[in-house]
N, C-alpha and C positions, 0 to 999 in steps of 0.2 A: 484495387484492393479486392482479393476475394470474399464475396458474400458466406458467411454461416449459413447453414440450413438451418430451417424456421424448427426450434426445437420444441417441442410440447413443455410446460411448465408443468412441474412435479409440484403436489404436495409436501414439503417434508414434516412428515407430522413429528408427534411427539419421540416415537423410535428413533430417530437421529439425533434429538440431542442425548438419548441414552444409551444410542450405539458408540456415536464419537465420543461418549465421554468416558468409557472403557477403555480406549486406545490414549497413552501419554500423549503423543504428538498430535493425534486429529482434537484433544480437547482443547487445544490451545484456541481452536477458533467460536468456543463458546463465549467469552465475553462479547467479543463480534458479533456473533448471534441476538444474542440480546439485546445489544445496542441499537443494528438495525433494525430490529422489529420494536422498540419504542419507539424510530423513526416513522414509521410505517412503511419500511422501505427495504423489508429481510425480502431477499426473491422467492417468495414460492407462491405467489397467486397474481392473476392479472386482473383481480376483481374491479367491474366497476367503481363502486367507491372508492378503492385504492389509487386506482387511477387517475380522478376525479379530487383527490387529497393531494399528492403529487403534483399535478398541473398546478393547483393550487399555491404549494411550498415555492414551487419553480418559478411562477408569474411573481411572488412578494419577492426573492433571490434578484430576479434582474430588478426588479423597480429599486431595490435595497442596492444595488451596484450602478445604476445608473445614476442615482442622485449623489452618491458618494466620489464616483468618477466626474461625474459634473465638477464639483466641488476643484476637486484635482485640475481638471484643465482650466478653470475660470481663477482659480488663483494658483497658476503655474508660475508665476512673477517672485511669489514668496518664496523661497527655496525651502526655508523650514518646515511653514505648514505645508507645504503641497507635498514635500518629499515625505515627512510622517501620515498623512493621509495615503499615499500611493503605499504603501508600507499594507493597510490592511483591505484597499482596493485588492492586493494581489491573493490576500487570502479568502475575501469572498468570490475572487474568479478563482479560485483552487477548490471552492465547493462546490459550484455551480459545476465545473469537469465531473467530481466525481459524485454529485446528482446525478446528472446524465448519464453517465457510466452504470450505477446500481439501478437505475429504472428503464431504461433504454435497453440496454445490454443485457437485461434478464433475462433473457431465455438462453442466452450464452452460460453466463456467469448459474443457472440453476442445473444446467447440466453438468459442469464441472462438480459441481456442489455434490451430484448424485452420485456422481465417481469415487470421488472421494469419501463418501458413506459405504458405496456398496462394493467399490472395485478395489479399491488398493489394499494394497497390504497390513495385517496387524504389527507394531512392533515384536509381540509372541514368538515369531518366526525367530526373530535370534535372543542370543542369550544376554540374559539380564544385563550383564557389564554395559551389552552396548546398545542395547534397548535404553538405558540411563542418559547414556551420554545424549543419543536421538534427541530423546525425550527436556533432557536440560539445553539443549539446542534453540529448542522447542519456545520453551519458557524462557531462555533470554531475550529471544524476540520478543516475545510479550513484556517482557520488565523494560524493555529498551521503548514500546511503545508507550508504555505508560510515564516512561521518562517524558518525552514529549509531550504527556496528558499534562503531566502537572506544572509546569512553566507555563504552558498555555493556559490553563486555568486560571492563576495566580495572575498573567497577563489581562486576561479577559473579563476579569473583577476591577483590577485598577481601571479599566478602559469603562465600563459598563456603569460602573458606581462613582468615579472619581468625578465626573462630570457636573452631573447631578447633583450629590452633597457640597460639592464647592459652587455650584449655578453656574458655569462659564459658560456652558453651553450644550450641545447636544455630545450624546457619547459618541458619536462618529461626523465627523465636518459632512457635512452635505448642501447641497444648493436645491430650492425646495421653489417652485413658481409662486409661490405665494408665502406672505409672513408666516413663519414658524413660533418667533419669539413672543408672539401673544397665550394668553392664558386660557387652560383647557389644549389648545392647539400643539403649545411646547413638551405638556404632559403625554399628548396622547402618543405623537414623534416620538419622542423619548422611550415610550412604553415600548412604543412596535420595534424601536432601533435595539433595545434592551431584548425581547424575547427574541427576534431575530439572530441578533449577534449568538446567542448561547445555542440556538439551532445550527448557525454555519459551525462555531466550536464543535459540537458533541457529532455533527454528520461528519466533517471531516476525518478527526479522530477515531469514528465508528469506522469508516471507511477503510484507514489504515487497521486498527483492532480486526478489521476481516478479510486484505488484502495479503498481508504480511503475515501472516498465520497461516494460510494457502499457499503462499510462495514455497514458504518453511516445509511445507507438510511433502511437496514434490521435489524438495534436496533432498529430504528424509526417504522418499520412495526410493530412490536412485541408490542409496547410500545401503537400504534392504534387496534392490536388486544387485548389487555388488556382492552383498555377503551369501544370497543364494545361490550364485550364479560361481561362487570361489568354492562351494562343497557340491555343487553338482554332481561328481562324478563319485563325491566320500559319503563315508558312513552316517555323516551330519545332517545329507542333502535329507536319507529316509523321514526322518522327525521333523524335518521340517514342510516337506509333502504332505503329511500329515497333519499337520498346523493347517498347513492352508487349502487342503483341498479334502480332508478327511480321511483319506486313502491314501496308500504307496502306488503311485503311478509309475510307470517306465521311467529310463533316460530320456527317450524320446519325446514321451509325452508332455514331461517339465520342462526341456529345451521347448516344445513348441507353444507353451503356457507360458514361459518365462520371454518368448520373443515378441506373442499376443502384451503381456502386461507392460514391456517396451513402448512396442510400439502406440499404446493406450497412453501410457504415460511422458510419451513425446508428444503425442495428440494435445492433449491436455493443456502442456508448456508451451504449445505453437495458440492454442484458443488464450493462455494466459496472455500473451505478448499480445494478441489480438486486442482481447479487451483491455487490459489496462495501458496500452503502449503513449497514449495520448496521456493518463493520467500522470504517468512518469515524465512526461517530457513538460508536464506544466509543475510537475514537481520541482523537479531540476531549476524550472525559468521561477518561478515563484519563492522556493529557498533563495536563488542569489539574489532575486530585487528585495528579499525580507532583509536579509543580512546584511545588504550593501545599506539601503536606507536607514534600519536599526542602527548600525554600528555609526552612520555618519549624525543622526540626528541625537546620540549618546554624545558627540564631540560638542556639539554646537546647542545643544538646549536640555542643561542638566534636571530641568523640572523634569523631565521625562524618561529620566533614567531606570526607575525599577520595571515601568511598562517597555521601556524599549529593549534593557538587559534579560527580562526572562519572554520576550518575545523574540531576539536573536537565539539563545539557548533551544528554547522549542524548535525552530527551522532546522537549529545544526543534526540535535536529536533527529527531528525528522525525515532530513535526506541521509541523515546514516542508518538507518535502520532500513531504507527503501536499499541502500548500495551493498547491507550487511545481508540480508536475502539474495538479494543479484548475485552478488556472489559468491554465497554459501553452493545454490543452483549451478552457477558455471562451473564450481569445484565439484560435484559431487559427479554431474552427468561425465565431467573431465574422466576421473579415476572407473569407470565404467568399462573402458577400451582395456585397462590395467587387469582388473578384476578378472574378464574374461578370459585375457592371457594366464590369468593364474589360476586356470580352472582344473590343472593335471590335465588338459587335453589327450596327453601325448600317451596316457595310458590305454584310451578309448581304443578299439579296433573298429569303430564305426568311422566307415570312410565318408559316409552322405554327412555325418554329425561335424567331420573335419571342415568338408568344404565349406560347410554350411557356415560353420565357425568363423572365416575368414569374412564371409557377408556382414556377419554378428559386429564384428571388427571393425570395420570400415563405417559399420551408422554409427558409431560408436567415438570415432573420429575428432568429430565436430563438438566439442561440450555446447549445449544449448545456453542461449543468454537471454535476459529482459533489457530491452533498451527502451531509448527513450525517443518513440516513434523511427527508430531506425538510426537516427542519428550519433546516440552514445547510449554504448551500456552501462548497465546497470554493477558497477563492482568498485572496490575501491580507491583504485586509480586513478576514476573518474571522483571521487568525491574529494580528491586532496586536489584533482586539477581545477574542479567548482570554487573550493574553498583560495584558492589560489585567486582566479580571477576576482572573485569578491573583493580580495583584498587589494588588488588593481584599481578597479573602479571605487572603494573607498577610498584609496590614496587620491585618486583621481575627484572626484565628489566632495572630499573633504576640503581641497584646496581651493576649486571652484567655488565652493561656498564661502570661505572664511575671505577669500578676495571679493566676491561680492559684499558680503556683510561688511569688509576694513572701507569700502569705497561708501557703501551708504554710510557709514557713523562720518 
């Protein structure tokens, strides 16, 4: 794997969230913003204490997955309980990735950040019609995440509270060295299992709220070097040179600005895939053990039907909105090669600008993709061929189970 160069952490003060918030598509990533930084976990410092807070979150995270995964393997016998517990083992190992990921990865993930404040493109650049569309592009992404916020929520209340007011037991099965069920001791368990649980909810969700708004904002790039790169050589390209560099430059000088912002914004999409490619690939494994276990433990123990139904609903939201960026990104870079063919070339008498043209061509090629650590990409293909196997191994799971259940009664 190639090493990142050790990048310096940016402050991003207060001008960034008032630069991107003038831009339709970069404000998409302000709820993200603020999420993570109630976390104490937005990248823009490596401050001792911060660091110091973080170790912290991350040492309660495994102790909170260790005793819950206990739990799982010491009563792997039961099929029921052990399968509904493995059900939310998978989602506090899908926070614990993308902990690692926002703290770890920070000086990665702050430089991208600085790009996209200071380097990319305005929507301004083209005209309103399709500035709009960009821009609601934009915002579906975000309504589709908040789809997934609010089933998870709903979920994470039934789980968190339902325990408790009815006393069965703790809100997450876990195996503890020592008596739990005594008084004081079951309270205190409870408490820490309670605030913890709503930390893995709101990081995770933060995480998406600021992964997938980023994703969106680099189709969006692609989709404005398209339209600059179609009037190049027209009367449209002058106003829009002007939008974005203040000045009418040459032909020349745009083609070699236009092939700099390229290659910037290929950059970028190769650091995305860097850092998040593991996050995707536990996304992937993490949706099909949610869905497979929800949907089988919805067959076989109806007391836990509204926790287990808008905890299936959340996972489906959530890997389609990771595979609806995937591949918003692989269409946009795709039509890129198109765009330039459609630049009027043919009128130019600049013969260095033709050859040139045909290099432009060829990077242009390949549409870039996010996958998931190498394995499978990130589009929607792959989410009907996930939903597919789920439903496999649920046919499969549900049978196994109700044949062991018919033998024990």
């Amino acid at each position: 794997m190639q090493e990142h160069p050790r990048y310096k952490i940016r402050r991003l003060s207060r001008n960034f969230i008032n630069d991107i918030s003038k831009d339709g598509a970069k404000k998409s990533m302000v709820p993200g913003k603020w999420l993570l930084q109630s976390l104490i976990v937005w990248p823009d410092t490596d401050s001792r204490s911060v660091t110091i807070f973080n170790w912290a979150c991350l040492i309660n995270l495994m102790f909170f997955e260790l005793f819950h995964t206990a739990y799982v393997v010491i009563h792997r016998t039961e099929y029921g309980n052990a399968i509904s517990a493995a059900a939310t083992v998978t989602t506090t190992f899908e926070c614990l990735v993308r902990f690692y990921i926002i703290v770890f990865k920070k000086p990665v993930i702050n430089q991208i950040l600085f790009n996209i404040w200071k380097n990319f493109w305005s929507l301004s650049v083209v005209n309103p019609r399709i500035a709009r569309q960009l821009t609601n592009k934009c915002y579906i992404t975000l309504a589709l995440t908040f789809g997934c916020y609010g089933p998870a929520l709903v979920c994470n209340s039934i789980v968190t509270l339902g325990a408790y007011l009815t006393r069965t037991g703790l809100a997450f099965d876990s195996e503890f060295p020592f008596p739990w069920n005594q008084t004081y001791v079951y309270e205190t368990i409870y408490f820490w299992q309670y605030v913890t649980a709503w930390y893995i909810l709101i990081l995770v969700n933060s995480f998406d709220f600021f992964m997938i708004p980023m994703v969106m904002i680099c189709a969006v790039q692609f989709a404005l070097l398209q339209n600059v790169f179609k009037n190049m050589l027209g009367e449209k390209s002058k106003q829009q040179r002007k939008i974005l560099y203040g000045e009418v430059i040459s032909d020349r000088e745009m083609f070699l600005r236009w092939v700099n912002q390229q290659r910037m914004l290929i950059g970028i999409c190769q650091q995305l895939e860097e850092v998040f490619r593991y996050a995707i690939l536990f996304q992937y494994i993490c949706s099909a053990a949610a869905l497979c276990s929800s949907t089988v433990i919805l067959q076989v123990d109806k007391r836990q039907f509204s926790k287990m139904l808008t905890f299936a609903v959340a996972h489906m939201f959530q890997l389609f909105y990771y595979c609806f960026v995937g591949n918003e990104l692989t269409v946009q870079s795709g039509k890129l090669a198109e765009a330039v063919y459609a630049c009027n070339w043919y009128t130019s008498n600049d013969i260095k600008f033709k050859k040139e043209l045909v290099l432009v061509l060829q990077r242009c090629q390949k549409p870039l993709t996010l996958t998931a650590a190498g394995f499978i990409d990130l589009n929607f293909v792959n989410y009907i061929s996930v939903l597919r196997v789920c439903f496999s191994f649920y046919t499969l799971l549900t049978k196994l189970l109700v044949t062991k259940l018919s033998r024990t009664d």
